[in-house]
C-alpha positions in Angstrom: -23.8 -17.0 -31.1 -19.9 -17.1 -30.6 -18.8 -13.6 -29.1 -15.6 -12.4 -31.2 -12.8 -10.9 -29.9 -10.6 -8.2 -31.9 -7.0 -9.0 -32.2 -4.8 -6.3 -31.8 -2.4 -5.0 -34.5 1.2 -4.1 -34.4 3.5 -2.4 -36.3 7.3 -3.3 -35.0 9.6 -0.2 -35.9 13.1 -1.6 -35.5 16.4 -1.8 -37.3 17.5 -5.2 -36.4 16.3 -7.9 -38.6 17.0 -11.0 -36.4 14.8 -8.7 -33.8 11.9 -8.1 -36.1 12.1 -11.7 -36.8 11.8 -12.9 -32.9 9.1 -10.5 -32.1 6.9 -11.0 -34.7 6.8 -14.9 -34.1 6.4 -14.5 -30.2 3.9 -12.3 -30.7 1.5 -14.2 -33.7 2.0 -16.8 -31.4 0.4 -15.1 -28.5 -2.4 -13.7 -30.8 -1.7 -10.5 -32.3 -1.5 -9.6 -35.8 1.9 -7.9 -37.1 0.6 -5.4 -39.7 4.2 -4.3 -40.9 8.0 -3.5 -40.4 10.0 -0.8 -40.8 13.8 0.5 -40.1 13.3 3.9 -40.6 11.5 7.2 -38.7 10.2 8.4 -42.2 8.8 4.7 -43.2 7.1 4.6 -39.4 5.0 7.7 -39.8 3.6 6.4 -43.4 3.0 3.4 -42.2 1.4 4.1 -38.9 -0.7 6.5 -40.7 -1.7 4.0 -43.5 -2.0 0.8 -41.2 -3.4 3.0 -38.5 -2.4 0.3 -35.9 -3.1 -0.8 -32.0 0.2 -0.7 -31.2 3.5 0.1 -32.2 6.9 -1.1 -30.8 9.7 1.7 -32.0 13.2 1.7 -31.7 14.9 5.0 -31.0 17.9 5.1 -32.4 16.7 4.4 -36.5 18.9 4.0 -39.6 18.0 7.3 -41.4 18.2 9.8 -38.5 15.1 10.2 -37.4 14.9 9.3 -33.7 12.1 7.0 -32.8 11.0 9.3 -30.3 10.7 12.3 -32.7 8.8 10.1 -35.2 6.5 8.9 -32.5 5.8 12.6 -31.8 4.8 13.0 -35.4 2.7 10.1 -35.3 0.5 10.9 -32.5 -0.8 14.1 -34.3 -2.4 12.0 -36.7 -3.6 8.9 -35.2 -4.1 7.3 -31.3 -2.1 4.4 -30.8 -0.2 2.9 -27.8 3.4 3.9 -28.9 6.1 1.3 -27.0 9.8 2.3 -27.1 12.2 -0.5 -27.7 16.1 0.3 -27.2 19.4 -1.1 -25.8 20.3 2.0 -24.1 19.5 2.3 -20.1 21.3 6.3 -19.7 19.1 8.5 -17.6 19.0 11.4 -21.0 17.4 8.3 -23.1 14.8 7.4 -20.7 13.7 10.9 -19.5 13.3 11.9 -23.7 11.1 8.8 -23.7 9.1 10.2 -20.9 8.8 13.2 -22.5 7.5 12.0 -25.8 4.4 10.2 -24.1 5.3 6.9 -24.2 2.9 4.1 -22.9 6.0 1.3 -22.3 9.5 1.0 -22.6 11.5 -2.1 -22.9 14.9 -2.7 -22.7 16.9 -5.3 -24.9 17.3 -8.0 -24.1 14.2 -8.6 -24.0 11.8 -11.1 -22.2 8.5 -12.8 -23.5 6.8 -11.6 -20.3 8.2 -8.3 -20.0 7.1 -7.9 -23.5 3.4 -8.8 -23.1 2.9 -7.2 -19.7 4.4 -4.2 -21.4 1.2 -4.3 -24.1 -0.8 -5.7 -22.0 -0.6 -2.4 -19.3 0.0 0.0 -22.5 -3.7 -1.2 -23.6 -5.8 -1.3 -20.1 -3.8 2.2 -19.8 -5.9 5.3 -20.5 -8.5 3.6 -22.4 -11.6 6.2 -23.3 -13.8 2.8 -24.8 -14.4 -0.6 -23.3 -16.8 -2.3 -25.8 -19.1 -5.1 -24.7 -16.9 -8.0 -25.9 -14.2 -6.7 -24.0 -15.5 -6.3 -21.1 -16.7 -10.3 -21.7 -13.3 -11.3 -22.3 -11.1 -13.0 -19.5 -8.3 -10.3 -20.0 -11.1 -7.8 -18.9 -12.6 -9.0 -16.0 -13.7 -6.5 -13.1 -11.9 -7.8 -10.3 -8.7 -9.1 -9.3 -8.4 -11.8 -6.7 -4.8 -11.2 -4.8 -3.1 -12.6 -2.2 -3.5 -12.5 1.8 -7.8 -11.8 0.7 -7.1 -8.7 -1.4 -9.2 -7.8 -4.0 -8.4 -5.2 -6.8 -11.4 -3.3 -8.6 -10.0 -2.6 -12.2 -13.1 -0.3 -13.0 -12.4 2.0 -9.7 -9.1 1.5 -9.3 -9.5 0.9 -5.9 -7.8 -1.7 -3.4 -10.3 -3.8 -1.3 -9.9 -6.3 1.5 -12.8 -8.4 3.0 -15.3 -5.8 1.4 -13.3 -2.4 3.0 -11.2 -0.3 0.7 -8.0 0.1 1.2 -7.0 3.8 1.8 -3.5 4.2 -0.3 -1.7 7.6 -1.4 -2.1 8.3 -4.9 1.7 6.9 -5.5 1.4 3.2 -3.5 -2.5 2.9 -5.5 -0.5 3.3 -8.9 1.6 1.2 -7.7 -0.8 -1.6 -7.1 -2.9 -0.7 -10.4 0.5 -1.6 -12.0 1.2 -4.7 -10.8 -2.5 -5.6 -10.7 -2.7 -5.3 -14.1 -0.2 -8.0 -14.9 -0.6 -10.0 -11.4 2.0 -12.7 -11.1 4.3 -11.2 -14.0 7.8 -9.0 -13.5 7.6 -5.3 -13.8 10.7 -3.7 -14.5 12.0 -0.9 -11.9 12.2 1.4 -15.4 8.7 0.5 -16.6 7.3 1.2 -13.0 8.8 4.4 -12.6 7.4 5.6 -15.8 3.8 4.7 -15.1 4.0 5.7 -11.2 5.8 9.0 -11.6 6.5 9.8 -15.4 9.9 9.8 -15.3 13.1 7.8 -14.8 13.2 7.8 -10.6 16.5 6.8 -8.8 15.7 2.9 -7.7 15.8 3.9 -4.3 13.3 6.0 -4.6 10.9 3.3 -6.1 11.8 0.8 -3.2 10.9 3.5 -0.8 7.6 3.1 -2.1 7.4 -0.1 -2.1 8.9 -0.7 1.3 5.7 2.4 2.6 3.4 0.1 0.3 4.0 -2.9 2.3 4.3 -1.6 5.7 0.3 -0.9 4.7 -0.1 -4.3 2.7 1.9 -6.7 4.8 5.3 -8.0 3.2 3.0 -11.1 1.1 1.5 -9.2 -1.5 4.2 -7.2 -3.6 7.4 -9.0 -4.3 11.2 -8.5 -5.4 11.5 -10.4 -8.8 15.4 -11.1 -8.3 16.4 -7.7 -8.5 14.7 -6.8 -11.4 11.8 -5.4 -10.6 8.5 -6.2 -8.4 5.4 -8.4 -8.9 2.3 -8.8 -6.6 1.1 -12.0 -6.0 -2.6 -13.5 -7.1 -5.0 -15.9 -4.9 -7.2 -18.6 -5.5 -10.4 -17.7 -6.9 -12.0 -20.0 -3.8 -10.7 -17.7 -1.6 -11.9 -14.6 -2.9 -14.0 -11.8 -1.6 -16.9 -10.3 -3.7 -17.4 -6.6 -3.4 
């Protein structure tokens, strides 16, 4: 019997035709299912509610005035779904109003293939109350993540092991490595981190404080500067792996 896995749906909420176009066909591609478009914060809230999808990637700055944060906020009292913001603005006001509408991602235009999918990818292993049985079958859910210099990550206790020890982190530096765990060898953005680790749009050097704490603990192999973007931390090879 062939195990089947769901494929997530996604309305795109954005203003931007060319946009729309580029998403949607990067992301069939990679497997989900677009289930709509929309330009405006009136159209997002019926269709969310009538399409009830996975995700939705919003824009916040819509054509008839209502903000995709404020249509967001509307949404979520009717239906649960990971809500990503989309937006060409970087200010300190935008991104501490998307903090403060709940958001589970933000990306920044322009925007990058892998930055997009590690984006859903974290918003939907985020917070999840249900892990079905063919989930938890499927490669993207697997318990354990092999990392570099013999680490071992333990997705289902959140915790950092190395040659069968946990790794005692503070609660910062663990979601730190849950983070970048999550999407091992891919680029997270400095603005996507400090959402997740702290909730809010931190000053950068406040992040590579962190980071710098992180691998005085983790030695310098593990986490990684993507070219000034943001950080990634590094897999293994299964062979060398350490079960727990």
């Amino acid at each position: 019997m062939v195990t089947m896995v769901k494929k997530r749906t996604i309305l795109i909420v954005e203003d931007e035709s060319v946009v729309v176009e580029c998403l949607s066909r990067m992301l069939e591609y990679h497997g989900f299912i677009i289930v709509g478009n929309c330009d405006k914060g009136s159209d997002a809230i019926s269709k969310a509610k009538a399409l009830k999808p996975d995700i939705i990637l919003m824009d916040i700055m819509l054509k008839d005035g209502v903000s995709g944060c404020d249509a967001a906020l509307e949404i979520r009292k009717c239906i649960a779904t990971k809500i990503i913001y989309l937006t060409g603005y970087s200010s300190s006001d935008i991104i501490n109003h998307v903090a403060s509408s709940d958001a589970d991602g933000y990306i920044l235009k322009p925007y990058l293939e892998q930055q997009v999918l590690a984006t859903i990818a974290l918003a939907l292993a985020t917070g999840s109350k249900e892990v079905t049985d063919q989930q938890s079958n499927h490669s993207c859910h697997i318990h354990t993540i092999p990392l570099n210099n013999g680490y071992l990550f333990d997705r289902k206790r959140i915790r950092l092991f190395k040659e069968n020890h946990e790794v005692i982190l503070s609660s910062k530096a663990l979601k730190l490595v849950t983070i970048l765990s999550e999407n091992v060898n891919v680029s997270i953005s400095f603005e996507q981190l400090s959402l997740y680790i702290y909730g809010k749009q931190m000053p950068k050097k406040t992040l590579r404080s962190l980071v710098f704490r992180t691998r005085k603990v983790l030695g310098e192999n593990l986490i990684v500067n993507s070219s000034g973007l943001g950080y990634k931390i590094v897999s293994a090879p299964l062979q060398n792996n350490y079960h727990i």
